[in-house]
C-alpha positions as CSV (number, residue, x, y, z in Angstrom):
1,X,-10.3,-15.6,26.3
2,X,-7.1,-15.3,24.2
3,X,-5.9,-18.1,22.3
4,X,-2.3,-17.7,24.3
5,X,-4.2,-18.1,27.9
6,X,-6.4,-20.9,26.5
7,X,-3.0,-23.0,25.5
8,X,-1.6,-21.8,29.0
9,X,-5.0,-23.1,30.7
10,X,-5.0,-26.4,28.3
11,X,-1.3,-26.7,29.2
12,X,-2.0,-26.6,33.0
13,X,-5.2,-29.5,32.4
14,X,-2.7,-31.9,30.5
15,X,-0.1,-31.3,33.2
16,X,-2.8,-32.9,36.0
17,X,-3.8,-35.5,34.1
18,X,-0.4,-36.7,33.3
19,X,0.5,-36.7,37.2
20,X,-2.5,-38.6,37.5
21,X,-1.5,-41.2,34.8
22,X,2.1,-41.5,35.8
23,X,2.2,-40.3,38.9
24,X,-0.7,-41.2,41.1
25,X,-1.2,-44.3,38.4
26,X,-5.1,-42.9,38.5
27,X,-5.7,-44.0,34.9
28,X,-9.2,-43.2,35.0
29,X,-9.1,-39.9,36.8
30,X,-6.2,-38.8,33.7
31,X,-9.3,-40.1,30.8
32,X,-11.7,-38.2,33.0
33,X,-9.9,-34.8,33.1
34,X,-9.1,-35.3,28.9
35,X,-12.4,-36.3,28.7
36,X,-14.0,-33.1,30.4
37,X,-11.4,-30.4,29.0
38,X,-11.9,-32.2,25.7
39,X,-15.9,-32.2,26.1
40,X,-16.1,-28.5,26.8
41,X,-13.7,-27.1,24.5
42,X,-15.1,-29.4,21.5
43,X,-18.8,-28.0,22.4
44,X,-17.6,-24.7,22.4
45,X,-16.6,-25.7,19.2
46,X,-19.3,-27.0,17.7
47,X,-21.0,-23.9,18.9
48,X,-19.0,-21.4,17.3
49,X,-19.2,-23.9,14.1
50,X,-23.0,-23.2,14.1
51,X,-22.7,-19.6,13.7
52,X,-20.1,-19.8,10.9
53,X,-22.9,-22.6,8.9
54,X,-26.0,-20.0,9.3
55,X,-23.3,-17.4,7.5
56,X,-22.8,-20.3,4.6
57,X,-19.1,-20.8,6.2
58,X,-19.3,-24.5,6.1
59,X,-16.9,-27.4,6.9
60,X,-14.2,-25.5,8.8
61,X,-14.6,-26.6,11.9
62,X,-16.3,-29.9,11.5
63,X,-13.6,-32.2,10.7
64,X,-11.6,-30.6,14.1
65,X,-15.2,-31.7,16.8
66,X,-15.5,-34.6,14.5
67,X,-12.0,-35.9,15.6
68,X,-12.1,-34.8,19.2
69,X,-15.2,-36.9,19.5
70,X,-14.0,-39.9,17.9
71,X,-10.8,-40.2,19.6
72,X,-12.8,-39.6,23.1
73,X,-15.5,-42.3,21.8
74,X,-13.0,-44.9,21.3
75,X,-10.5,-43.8,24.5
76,X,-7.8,-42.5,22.9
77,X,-8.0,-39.4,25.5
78,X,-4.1,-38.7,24.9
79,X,-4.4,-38.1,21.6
80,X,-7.8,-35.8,21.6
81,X,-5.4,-33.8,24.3
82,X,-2.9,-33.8,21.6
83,X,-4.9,-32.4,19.3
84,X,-6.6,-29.7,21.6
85,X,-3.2,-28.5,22.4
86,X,-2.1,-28.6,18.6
87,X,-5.3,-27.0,17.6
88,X,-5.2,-23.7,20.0
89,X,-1.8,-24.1,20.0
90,X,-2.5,-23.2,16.0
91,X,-4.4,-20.5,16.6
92,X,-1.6,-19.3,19.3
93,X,1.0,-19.3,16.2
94,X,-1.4,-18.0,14.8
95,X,-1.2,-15.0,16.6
96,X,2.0,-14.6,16.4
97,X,2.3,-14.5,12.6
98,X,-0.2,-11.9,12.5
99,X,2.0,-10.0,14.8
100,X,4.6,-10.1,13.0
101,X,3.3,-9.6,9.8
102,X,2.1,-6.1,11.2
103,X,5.0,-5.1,13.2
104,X,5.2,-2.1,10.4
105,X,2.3,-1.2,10.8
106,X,2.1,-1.4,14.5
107,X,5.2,0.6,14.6
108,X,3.5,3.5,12.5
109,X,0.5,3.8,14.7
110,X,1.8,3.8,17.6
111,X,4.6,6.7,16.9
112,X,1.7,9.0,15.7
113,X,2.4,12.5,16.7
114,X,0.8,13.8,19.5
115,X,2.1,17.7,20.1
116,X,3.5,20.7,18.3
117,X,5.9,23.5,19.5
118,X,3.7,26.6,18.4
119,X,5.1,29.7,17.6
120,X,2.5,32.1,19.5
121,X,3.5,36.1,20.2
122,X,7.0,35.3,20.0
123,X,7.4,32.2,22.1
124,X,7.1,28.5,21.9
125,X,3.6,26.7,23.2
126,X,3.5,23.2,23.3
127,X,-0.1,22.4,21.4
128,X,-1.8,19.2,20.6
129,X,-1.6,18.4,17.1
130,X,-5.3,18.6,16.8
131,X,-4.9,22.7,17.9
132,X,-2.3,23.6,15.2
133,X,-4.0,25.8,12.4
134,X,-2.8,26.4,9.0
135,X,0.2,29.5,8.6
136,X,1.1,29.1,12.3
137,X,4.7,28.7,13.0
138,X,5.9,25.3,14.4
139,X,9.5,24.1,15.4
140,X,10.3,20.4,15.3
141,X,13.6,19.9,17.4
142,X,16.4,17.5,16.7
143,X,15.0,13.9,17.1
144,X,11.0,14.7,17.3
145,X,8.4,13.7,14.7
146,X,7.1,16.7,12.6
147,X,3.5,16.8,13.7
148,X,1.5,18.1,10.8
149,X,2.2,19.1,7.0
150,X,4.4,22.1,6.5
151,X,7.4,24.2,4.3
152,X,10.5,24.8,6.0
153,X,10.7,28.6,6.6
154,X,13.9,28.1,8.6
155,X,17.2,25.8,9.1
156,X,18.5,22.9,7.2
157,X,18.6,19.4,8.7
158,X,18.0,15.7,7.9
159,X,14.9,14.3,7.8
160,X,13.9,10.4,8.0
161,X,10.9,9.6,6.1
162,X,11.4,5.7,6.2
163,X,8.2,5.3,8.0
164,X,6.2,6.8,5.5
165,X,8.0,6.1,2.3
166,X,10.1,2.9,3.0
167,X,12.9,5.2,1.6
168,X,15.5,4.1,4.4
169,X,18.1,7.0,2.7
170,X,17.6,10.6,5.0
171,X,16.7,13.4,3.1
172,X,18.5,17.1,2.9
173,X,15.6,19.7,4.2
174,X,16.0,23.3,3.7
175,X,14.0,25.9,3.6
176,X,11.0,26.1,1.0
177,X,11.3,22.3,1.1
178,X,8.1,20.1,2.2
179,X,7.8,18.7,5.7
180,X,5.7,15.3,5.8
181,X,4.2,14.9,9.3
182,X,5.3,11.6,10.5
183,X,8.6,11.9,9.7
184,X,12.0,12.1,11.8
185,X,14.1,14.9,12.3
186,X,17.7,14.8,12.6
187,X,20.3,17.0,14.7
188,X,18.7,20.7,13.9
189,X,15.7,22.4,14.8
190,X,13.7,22.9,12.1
191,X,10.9,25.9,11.8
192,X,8.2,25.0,9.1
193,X,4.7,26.7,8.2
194,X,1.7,24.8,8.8
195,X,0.4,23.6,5.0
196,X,-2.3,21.7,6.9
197,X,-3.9,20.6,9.5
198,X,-3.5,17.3,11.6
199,X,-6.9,15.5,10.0
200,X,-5.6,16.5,6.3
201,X,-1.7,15.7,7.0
202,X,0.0,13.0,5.4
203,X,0.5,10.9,8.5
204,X,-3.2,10.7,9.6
205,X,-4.6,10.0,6.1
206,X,-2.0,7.3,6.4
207,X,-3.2,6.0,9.6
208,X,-6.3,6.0,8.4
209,X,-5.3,4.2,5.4
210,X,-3.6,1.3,7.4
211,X,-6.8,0.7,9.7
212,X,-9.0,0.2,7.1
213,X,-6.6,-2.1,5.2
214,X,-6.8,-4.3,8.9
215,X,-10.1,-4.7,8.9
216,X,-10.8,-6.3,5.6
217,X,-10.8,-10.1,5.2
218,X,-9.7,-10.8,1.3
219,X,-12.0,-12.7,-1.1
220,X,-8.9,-15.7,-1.6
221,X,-9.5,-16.5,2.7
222,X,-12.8,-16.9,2.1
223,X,-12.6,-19.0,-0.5
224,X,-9.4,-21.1,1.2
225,X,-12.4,-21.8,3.7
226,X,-15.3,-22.8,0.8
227,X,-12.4,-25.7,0.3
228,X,-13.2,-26.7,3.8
229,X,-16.4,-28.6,2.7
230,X,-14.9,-30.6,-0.1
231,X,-11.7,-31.3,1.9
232,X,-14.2,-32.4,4.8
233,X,-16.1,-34.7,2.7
234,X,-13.2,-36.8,1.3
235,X,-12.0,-37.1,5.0
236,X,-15.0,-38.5,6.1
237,X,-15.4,-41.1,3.0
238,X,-11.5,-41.9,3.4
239,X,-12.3,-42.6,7.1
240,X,-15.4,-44.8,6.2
241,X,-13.9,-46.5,4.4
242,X,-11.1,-47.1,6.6
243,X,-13.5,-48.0,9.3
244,X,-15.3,-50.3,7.1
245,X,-12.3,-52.6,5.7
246,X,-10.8,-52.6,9.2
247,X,-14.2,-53.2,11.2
248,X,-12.3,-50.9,13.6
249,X,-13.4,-47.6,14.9
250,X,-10.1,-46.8,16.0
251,X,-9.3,-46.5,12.5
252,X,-11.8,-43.8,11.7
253,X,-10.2,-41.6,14.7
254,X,-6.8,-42.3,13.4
255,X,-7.7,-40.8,9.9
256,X,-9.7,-37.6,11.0
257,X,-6.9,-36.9,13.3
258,X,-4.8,-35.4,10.3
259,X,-7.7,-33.8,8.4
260,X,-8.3,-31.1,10.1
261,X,-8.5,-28.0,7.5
262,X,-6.4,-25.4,9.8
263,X,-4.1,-24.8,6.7
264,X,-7.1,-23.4,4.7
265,X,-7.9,-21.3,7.6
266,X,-4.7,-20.3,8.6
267,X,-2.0,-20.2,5.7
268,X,-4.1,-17.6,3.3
269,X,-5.2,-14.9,5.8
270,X,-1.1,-15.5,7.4
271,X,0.1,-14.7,3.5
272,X,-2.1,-11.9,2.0
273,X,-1.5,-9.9,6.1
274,X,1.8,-10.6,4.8
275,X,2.6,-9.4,1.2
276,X,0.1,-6.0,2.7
277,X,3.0,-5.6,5.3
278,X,5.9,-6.1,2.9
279,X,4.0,-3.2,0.7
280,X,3.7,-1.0,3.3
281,X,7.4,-1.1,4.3
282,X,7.6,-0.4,0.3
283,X,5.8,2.9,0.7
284,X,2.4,0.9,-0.6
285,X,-0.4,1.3,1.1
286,X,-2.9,-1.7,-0.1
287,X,-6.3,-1.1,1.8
288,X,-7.4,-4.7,1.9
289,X,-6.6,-8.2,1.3
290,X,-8.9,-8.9,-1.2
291,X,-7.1,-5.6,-3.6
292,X,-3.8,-8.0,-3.7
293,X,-5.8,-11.2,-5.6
294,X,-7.1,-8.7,-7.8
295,X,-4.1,-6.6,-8.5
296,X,-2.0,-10.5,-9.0
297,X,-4.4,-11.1,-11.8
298,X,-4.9,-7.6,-13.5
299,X,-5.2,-7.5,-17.4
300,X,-5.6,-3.6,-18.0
301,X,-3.3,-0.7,-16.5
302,X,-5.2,2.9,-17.3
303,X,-3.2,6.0,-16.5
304,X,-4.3,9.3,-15.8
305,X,-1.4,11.6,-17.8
306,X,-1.0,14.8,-15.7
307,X,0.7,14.0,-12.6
308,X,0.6,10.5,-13.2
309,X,3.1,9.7,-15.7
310,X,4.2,13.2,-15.6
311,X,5.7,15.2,-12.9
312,X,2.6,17.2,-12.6
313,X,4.5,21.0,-12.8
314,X,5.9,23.1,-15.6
315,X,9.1,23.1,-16.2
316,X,11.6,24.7,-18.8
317,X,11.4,22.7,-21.8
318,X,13.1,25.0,-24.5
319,X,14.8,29.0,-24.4
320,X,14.2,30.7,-28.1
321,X,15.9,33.8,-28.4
322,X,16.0,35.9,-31.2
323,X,18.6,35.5,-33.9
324,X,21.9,37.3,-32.5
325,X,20.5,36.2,-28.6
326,X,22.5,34.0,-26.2
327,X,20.1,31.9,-24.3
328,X,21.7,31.5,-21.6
329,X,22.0,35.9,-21.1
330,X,18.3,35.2,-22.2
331,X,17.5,33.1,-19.3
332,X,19.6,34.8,-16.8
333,X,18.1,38.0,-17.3
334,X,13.7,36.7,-16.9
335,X,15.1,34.4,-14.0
336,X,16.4,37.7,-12.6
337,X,13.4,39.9,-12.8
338,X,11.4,36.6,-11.3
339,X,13.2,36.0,-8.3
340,X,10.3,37.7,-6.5
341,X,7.5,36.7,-8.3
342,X,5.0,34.2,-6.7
343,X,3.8,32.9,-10.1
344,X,4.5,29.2,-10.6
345,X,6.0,29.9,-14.2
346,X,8.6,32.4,-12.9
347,X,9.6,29.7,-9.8
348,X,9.7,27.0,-12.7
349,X,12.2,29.5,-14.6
350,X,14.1,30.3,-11.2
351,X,14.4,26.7,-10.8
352,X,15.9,26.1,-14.2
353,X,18.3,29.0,-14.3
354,X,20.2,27.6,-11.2
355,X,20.3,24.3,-12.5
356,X,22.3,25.8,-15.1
357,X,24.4,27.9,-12.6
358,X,23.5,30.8,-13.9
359,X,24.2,34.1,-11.5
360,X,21.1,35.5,-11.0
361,X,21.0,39.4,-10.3
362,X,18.2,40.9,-7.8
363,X,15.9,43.0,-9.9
364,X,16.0,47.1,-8.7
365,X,12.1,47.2,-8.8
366,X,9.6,44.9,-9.6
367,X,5.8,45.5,-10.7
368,X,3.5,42.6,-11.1
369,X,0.5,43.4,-14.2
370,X,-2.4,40.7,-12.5
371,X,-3.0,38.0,-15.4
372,X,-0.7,39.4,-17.7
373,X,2.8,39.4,-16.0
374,X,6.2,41.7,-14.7
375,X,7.9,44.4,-15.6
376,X,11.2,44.6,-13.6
377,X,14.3,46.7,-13.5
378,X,17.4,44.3,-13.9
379,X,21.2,45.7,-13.7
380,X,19.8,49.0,-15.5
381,X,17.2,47.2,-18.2
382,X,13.7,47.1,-18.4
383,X,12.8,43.7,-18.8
384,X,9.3,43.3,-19.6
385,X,8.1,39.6,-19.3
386,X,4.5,37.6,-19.6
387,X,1.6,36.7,-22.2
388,X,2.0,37.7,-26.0
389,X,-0.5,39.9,-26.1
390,X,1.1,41.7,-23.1
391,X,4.5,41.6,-24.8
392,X,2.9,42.7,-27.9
393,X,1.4,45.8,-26.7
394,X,4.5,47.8,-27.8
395,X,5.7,46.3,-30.6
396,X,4.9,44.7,-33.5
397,X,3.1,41.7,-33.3
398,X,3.0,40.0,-36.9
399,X,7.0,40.0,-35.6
400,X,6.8,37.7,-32.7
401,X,5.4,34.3,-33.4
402,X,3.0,33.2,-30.9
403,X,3.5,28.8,-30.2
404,X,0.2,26.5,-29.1
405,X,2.4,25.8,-26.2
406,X,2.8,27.4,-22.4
407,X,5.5,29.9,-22.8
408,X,5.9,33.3,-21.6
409,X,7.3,35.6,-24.0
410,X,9.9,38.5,-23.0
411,X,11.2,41.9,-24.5
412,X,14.3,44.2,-23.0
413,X,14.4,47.8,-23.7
414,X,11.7,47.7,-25.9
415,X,13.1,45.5,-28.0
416,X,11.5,41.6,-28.4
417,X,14.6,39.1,-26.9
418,X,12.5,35.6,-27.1
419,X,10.4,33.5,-25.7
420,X,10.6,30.4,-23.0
421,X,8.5,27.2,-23.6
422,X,7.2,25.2,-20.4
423,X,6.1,21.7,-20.7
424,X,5.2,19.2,-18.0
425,X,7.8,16.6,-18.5
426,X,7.3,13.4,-18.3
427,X,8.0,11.2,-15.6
428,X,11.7,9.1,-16.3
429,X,10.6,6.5,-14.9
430,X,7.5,6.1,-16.6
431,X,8.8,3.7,-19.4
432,X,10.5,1.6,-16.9
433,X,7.3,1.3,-15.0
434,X,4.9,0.1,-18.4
435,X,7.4,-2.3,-19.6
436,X,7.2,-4.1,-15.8
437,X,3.8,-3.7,-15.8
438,X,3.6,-5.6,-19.1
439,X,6.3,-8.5,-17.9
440,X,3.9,-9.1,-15.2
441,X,1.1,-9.8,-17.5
442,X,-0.6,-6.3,-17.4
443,X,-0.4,-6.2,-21.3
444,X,-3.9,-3.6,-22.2
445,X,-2.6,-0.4,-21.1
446,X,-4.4,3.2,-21.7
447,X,-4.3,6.7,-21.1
448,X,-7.3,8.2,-20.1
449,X,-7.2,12.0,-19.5
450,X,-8.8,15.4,-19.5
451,X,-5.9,17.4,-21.1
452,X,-5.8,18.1,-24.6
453,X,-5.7,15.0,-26.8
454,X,-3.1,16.2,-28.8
455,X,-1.0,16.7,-25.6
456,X,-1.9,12.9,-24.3
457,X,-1.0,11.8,-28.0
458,X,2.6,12.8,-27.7
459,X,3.3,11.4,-24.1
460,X,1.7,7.6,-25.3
461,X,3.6,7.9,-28.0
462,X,6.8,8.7,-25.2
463,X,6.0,5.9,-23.8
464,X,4.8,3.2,-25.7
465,X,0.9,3.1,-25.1
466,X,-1.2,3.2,-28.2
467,X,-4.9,3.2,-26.9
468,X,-5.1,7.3,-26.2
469,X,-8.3,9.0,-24.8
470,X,-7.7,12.8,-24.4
471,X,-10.3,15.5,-23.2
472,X,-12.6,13.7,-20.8
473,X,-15.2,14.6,-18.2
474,X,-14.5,12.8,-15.0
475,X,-17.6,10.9,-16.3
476,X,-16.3,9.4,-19.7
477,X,-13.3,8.2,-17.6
478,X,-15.6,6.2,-16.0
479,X,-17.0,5.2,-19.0
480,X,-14.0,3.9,-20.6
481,X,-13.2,1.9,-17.3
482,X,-16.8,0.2,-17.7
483,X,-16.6,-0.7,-20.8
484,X,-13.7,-2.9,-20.8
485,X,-14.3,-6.5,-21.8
486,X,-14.3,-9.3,-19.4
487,X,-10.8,-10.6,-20.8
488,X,-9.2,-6.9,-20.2
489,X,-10.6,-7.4,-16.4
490,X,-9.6,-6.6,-13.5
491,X,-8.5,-3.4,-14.3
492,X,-6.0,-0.8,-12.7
493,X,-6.5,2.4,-12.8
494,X,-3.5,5.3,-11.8
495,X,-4.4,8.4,-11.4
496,X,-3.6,11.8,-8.3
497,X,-6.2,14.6,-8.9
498,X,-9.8,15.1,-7.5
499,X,-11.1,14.6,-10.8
500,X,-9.9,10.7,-10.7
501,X,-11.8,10.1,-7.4
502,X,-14.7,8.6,-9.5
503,X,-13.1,6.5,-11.7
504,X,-10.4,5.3,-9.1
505,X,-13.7,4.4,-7.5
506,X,-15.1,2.0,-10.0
507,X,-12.4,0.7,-11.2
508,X,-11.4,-3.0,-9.9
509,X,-8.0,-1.7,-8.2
510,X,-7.6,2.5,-7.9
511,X,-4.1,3.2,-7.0
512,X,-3.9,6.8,-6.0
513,X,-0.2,8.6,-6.7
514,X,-0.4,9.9,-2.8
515,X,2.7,11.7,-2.6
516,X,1.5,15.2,-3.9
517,X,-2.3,13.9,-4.9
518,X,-5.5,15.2,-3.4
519,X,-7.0,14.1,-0.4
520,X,-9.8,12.6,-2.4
521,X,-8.3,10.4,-4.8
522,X,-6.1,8.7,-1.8
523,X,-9.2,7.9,-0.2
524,X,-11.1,6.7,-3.3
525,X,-8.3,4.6,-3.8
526,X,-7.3,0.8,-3.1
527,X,-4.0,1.5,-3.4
528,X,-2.0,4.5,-2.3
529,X,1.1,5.1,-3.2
530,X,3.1,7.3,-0.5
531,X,6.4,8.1,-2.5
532,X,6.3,10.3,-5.6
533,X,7.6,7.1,-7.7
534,X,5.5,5.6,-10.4
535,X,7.7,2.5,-10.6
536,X,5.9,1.8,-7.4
537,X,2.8,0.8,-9.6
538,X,5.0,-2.0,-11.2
539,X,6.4,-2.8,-7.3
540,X,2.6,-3.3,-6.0
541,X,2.1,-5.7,-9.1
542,X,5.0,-7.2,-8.2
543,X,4.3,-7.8,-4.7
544,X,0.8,-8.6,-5.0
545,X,1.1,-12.1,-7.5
546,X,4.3,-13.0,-5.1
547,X,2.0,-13.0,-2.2
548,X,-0.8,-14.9,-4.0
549,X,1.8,-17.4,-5.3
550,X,2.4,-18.4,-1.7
551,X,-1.2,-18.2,-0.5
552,X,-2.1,-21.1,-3.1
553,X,0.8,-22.7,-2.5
554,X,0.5,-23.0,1.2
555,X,-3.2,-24.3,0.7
556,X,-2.5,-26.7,-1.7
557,X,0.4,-28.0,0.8
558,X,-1.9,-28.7,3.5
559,X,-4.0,-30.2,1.3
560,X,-1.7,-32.6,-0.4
561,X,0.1,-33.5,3.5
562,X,-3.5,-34.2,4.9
563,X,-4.4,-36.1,2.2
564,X,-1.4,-38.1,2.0
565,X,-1.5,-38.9,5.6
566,X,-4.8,-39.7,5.7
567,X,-4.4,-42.3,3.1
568,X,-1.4,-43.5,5.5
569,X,-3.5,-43.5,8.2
570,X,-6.3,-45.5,6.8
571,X,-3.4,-48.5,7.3
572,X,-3.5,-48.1,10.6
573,X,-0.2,-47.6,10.6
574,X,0.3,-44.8,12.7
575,X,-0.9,-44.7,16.0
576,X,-3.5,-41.7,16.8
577,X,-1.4,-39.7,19.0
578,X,1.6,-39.7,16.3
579,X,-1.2,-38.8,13.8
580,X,-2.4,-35.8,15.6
581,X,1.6,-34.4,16.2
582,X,1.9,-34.8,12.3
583,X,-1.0,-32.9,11.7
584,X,-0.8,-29.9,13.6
585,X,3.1,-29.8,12.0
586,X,1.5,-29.2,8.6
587,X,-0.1,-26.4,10.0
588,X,3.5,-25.0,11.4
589,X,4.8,-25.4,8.1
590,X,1.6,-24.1,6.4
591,X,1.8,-21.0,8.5
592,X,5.4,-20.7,8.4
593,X,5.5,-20.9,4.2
594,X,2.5,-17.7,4.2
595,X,5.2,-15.9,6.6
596,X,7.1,-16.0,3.5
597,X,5.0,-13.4,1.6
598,X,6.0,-10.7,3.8
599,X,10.0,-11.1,2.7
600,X,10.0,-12.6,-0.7
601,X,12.0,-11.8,-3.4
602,X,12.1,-13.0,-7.2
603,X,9.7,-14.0,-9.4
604,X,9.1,-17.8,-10.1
């Protein structure tokens, strides 16, 4: 029965015996109802607590049947109602909070996609999203989800990825742009290409994701329940003792009355559900409880380099024309004869020539050479453009210097023009994100990598990391992970290709760049990162020892309350129904200060 219908059904009990008490003045018949409800729930109780104790769960339960018992033993029935009521009526609020915390979560399941308008022989079938194939043609109308993975091949519109991303900005969509499935369009119809399928799309990895991050209890609950037993024992001596100096046994009731442990139970699992919500709604997907106490106490941050803290892509670093050569005619003229080139260096060129504003002229004729490059007709030239050794065929090679860097060398007429250098560039936000990292007490950061070490060398020295390990087998990633000292644990590790699925594996936290990563590393992961923003890193960090900060400090809340009211109680001060109200409002307030995890902001 749910813990709502069982405070409804408890609710209804205490109602009949009150009218039986006040109304029919039936004293005995109001003790015997308490006495009955209180029996059976308290035994169902005690049964449950017998499974937890043959699981080594010890001490959570006990001091709640202890103090139902004691209070019906010495016939204070109101106040074993009272604390019946409080005690489900915990576990109600419970509810709740849980709820809430996973209202964004919630949200994102429940507005999975379900069909696609499928481009078949020239008209429009609806199809569920399990049917749609890769290359098919699907059009997402104004105000539906796009279904699966895709480039826009036609229209321009605004797209809402907030769901995904926690990016609350729409974003400009056009063709040749990227469709995430998921997310919302806006007042066009937009036709995209198929990229992939439903079970490899953005949106269903991320489903997937989220319910295994709900299943998974974290190590700090169950270790807010191992300081059940302790708590439980100083109850019972406090109580003793209590009993013994006033020769009363009232006064053992009245002191277990406000030691129940619900804030251990309640207050951690309430905060870590919490901070996992607030990191989703960041665009951080963190696939258990337990990955948030580690990444609040990490010691070592390793990065992957390419597509980590790089962008991943080649991109115009530097144009060297020949003495006499304007770069930007240079330019101009190999972004020209590449317009229609499918290469990725002559899309990276395109790219960069219009973020000049550079007027582009379409090439006459166009001849790819397979693995060596073009030779295109442009406004009347030849222009000849691709490896040295293809450039070189014609001319003079001791004239044309070749650079240990990506660059595709050009000649027009005949006659050598210059070269362009392609780099992959480092991430801006890269800096930014290690100097976080390091405030938070991340302080032992690496590179670990399989490009060439010279390469990894100059992007450390970019941005500030000096322990460099270039040229690794997925293996000796690994390696370097496992050898790490107990003082540099836990250990982060940041990486996006297929390669880092192993060592995103044993590392203590794997946070996977998900944006643009493989399949693999998301699901090797811990952590997945759903925006293409490194600073997220820093953000997860960030979110993870705020949400921990208030986990401890709404156990060690309850604690100090109980404790302090049992102490009061032991005067026999406060009368056992007042003392089982006060205890059951340190479980609103312990519940209520977890809550906080899932909005908090600032470091203290």
């Amino acid at each position: 029965m749910a813990h709502k219908q069982k405070l409804m059904l408890l609710g209804g009990v205490a109602v009949l015996a009150m009218i039986c008490e006040w109304g029919l003045h039936q004293a005995l018949w109001a003790q015997a109802i308490n006495t009955i409800a209180g029996g059976i729930i308290a035994l169902s109780m005690l049964i449950e607590m017998v499974k937890k104790m043959r699981t080594g769960d010890y001490g959570v339960d006990l001091l709640a049947v202890t103090a139902i018992v004691a209070t019906l033993a010495v016939g204070e029935y109101w106040a074993a109602m009272v604390i019946l009521l409080m005690l489900i009526g915990g576990d109600t609020l419970e509810d709740y909070a849980n709820a809430r915390a996973h209202s964004e979560l919630k949200t994102l399941l429940d507005n999975s996609p379900r069909t696609g308008h499928v481009r078949l022989d020239g008209e429009l079938v609806d199809q569920p999203v399990e049917a749609i194939q890769v290359d098919q043609e699907v059009v997402v109308r104004p105000g539906e989800l796009v279904p699966v993975d895709g480039i826009v091949v036609q229209g321009n519109s605004t797209v809402n990825e907030s769901s995904l991303t926690g990016e609350s900005k729409p974003l400009d969509k056009g063709p040749g742009d990227e469709l995430l499935s998921g997310s919302l369009n806006g007042d066009v119809s937009l036709t995209m290409r198929v990229e992939r399928t439903a079970q490899d799309s953005q949106y269903q990895q991320l489903v997937e994701l989220i319910r295994q991050a709900d299943q998974t209890p974290a190590d700090f609950v169950r270790l807010a329940d191992r300081y059940a037993l302790p708590f439980t024992i100083v109850a019972y001596i406090i109580a003793g003792i209590a009993w013994w100096v006033a020769q009363d046994p009232v006064r053992f009731a009245q002191v277990l009355v406000v030691a129940s442990p619900c804030p251990l139970i309640l207050a951690a699992p309430v905060a870590f559900v919490s901070g996992m919500s607030r990191s989703s709604h960041a665009g951080v997907v963190v696939k258990t409880g337990a990955v948030i106490e580690k990444m609040a106490t990490a010691q070592t941050a390793a990065f992957d380099k390419t597509g980590t803290l790089t962008r991943g892509n080649l991109a115009v670093s530097q144009v060297v024309p020949v003495s006499g050569r304007d770069p930007h005619e240079l330019l101009a003229l190999v972004a020209s004869a590449e317009q229609t080139s499918g290469h990725v260096l002559a899309q990276s060129i395109v790219t960069r020539a219009k973020e000049e504003g550079l007027t582009l002229t379409d090439p006459t004729t166009m001849n790819e050479v397979t693995a060596k490059g073009i030779i295109a007709t442009v406004a009347g030239h030849e222009v000849k453009v691709g490896k040295h050794a293809f450039i070189v065929e014609e001319l003079d090679a001791s004239q044309i210097l070749q650079v240990p860097i990506t660059a595709v060398y050009v000649a027009v007429d005949g006659a050598y023009w210059g070269r362009i250098e392609l780099e992959d560039q480092l991430r801006p936000e890269a800096g930014e994100t290690l100097n976080r990292l390091r405030k938070a007490g991340v302080s032992h950061q690496m590179i670990v990598t399989g490009d060439q070490q010279k390469i990894a060398d100059q992007i450390a020295q970019a941005v500030g990391i000096d322990e460099v390990y270039g040229d690794l087998l997925p293996k000796d990633k690994v390696s370097h992970l496992n050898d790490l000292r107990p003082d540099q644990r836990p250990s982060i590790m940041v990486g996006d290709g297929v390669n880092d699925a192993p060592v995103l594996k044993v590392a203590d936290i794997g946070i996977a760049m998900g944006a643009h990563g493989s399949t693999a590393a998301s699901e090797s992961a811990d952590v997945v990162i759903l925006t293409d923003n490194l600073q997220k890193v820093a953000e997860a960090v960030e979110i993870a020892q705020d949400t921990l900060r208030i986990a401890k400090q709404a156990v060690w809340i309850g604690i100090a309350v109980c404790t302090a009211l049992m102490l009061i109680c032991s005067t026999g001060w406060v009368p056992t129904i007042i003392g089982a109200m006060l205890q059951e409002v340190v479980d609103t307030v312990c519940i209520l200060w977890g809550l906080r995890a899932k909005s908090a902001h600032g470091r203290n």
